[in-house]
N, C-alpha and C positions, 0 to 999 in steps of 0.2 A: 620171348625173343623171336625175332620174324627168322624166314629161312634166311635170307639172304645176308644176314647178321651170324649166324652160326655156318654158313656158307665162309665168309670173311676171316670168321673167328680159326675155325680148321686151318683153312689155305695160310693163315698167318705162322700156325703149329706144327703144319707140314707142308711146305710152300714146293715139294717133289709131286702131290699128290692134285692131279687136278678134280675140281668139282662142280659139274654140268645141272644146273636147277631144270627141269619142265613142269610146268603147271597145267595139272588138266584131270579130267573129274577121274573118281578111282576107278570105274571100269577100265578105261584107257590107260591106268596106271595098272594096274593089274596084269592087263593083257601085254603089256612094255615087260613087267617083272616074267612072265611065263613064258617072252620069247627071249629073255634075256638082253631088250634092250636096255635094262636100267638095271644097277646094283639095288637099290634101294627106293622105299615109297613112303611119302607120310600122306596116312588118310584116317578117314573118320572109319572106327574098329566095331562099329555097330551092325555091318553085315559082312564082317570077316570070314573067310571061308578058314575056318582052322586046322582045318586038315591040309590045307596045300599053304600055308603064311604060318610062318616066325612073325612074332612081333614083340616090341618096346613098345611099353603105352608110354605117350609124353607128356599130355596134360589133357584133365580131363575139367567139361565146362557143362553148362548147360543153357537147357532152352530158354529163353523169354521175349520178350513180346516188346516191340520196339515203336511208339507211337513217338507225333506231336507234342510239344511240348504243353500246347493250348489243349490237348486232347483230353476229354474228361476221366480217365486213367492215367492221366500220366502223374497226378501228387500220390496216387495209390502205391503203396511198397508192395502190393501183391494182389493180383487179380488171377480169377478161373477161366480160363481159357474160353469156357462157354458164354462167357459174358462180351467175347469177341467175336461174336458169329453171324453178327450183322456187320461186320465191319466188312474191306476187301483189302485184300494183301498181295504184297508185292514175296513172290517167291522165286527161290530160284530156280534154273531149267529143271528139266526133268531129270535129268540125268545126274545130279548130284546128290550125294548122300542126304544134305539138308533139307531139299524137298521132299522127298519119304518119310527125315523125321517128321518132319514138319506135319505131312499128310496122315502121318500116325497118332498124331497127340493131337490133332486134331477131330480125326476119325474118333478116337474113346472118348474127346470132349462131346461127342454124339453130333458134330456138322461138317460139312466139305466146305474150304473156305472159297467164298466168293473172289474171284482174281483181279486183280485191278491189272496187273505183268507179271512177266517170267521178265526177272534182271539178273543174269549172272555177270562176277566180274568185278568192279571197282563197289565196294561197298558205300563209296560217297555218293552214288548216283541213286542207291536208293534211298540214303538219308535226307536226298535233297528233295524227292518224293514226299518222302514221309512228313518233313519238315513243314511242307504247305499245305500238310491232311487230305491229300488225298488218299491215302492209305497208309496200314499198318503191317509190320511184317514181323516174321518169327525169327532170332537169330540165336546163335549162341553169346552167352554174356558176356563171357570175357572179350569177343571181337565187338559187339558191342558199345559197350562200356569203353572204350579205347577211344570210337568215334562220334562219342554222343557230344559234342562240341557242336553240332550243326542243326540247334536249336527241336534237338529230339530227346526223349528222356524212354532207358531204360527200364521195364516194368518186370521182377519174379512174377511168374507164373506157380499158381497153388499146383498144378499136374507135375511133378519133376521130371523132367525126361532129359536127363545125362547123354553125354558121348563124350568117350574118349579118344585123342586123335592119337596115334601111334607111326610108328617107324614100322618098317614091313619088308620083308625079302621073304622070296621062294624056299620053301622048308629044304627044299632037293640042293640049294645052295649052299657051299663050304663058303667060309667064312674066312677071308685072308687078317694077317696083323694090322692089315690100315680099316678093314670093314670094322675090327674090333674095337680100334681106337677110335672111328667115327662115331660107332652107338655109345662108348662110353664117354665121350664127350656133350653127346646130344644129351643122355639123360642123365647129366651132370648141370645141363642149363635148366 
């Protein structure tokens, strides 16, 4: 369920309580929870700082490899990462969690991938990329798989490289009746 569906879903449950969405990479979400501009953060829990974050994990996904539909991997249910090293990929800026993954599973696949962009942001934009083979990108599957309609085909990757995205607040943070009934709501969808 996207945020602004479970956004919808609360305010319908508790229509006293209001609830303000920001989107923006987790450093910046982070530093919002530590000065106390946000109650709460959903981010990728792969470099969670566990001594300072509480978290709810809410669904966890993984990596794979997102080509052309013409692409000579794309009938393949599962390719090794190393056999995309001659390719060039569209990632996201530096600053978001998925580019580190990305650089990570790619690094043990033993290469740096060749850049075609950095596209953050609407993920149709780089499907419509990828779609006329110019490149191939890393994504996780489940957001994937949602938008493979745009003549691109999802590939497992043999390296499994997980992340789970979680709900997150300041440990140093009490926790009111409406914080509570929001996390149990989230990890109820």
């Amino acid at each position: 369920m996207e945020t602004a569906q479970i956004s919808i879903q609360f305010q319908m449950k508790y229509p006293n309580i209001s609830v303000n969405i920001y989107e923006n990479e987790s450093v910046q979400i982070f530093s919002a929870l530590q000065q106390r501009k946000v109650d709460f953060g959903i981010v990728r829990s792969n470099y969670l700082d566990k001594e300072s974050y509480v978290q709810w994990p809410l669904v966890q996904d993984e990596l794979a490899i997102v080509v052309s539909k013409e692409h000579p991997l794309a009938d393949r249910g599962c390719v090794s990462l190393t056999e995309c090293r001659n390719e060039k990929f569209i990632l996201p800026n530096l600053a978001a969690d998925l580019y580190n993954i990305s650089m990570e599973a790619c690094k043990k696949a033993g290469f740096r991938p060749k850049l075609f962009c950095y596209l953050n942001g609407r993920p149709e934009y780089t499907m419509k990329i990828i779609e006329k083979g110019l490149a191939v990108s890393l994504m996780m599957k489940k957001l994937a798989k949602n938008i493979e309609g745009f003549g691109v085909k999802t590939v497992s990757i043999e390296e499994t490289v997980k992340s789970t995205t979680a709900l997150v607040t300041s440990k140093n943070r009490s926790l009111s009746v409406k914080d509570k009934n929001f996390i149990r709501m989230l990890q109820k969808v």
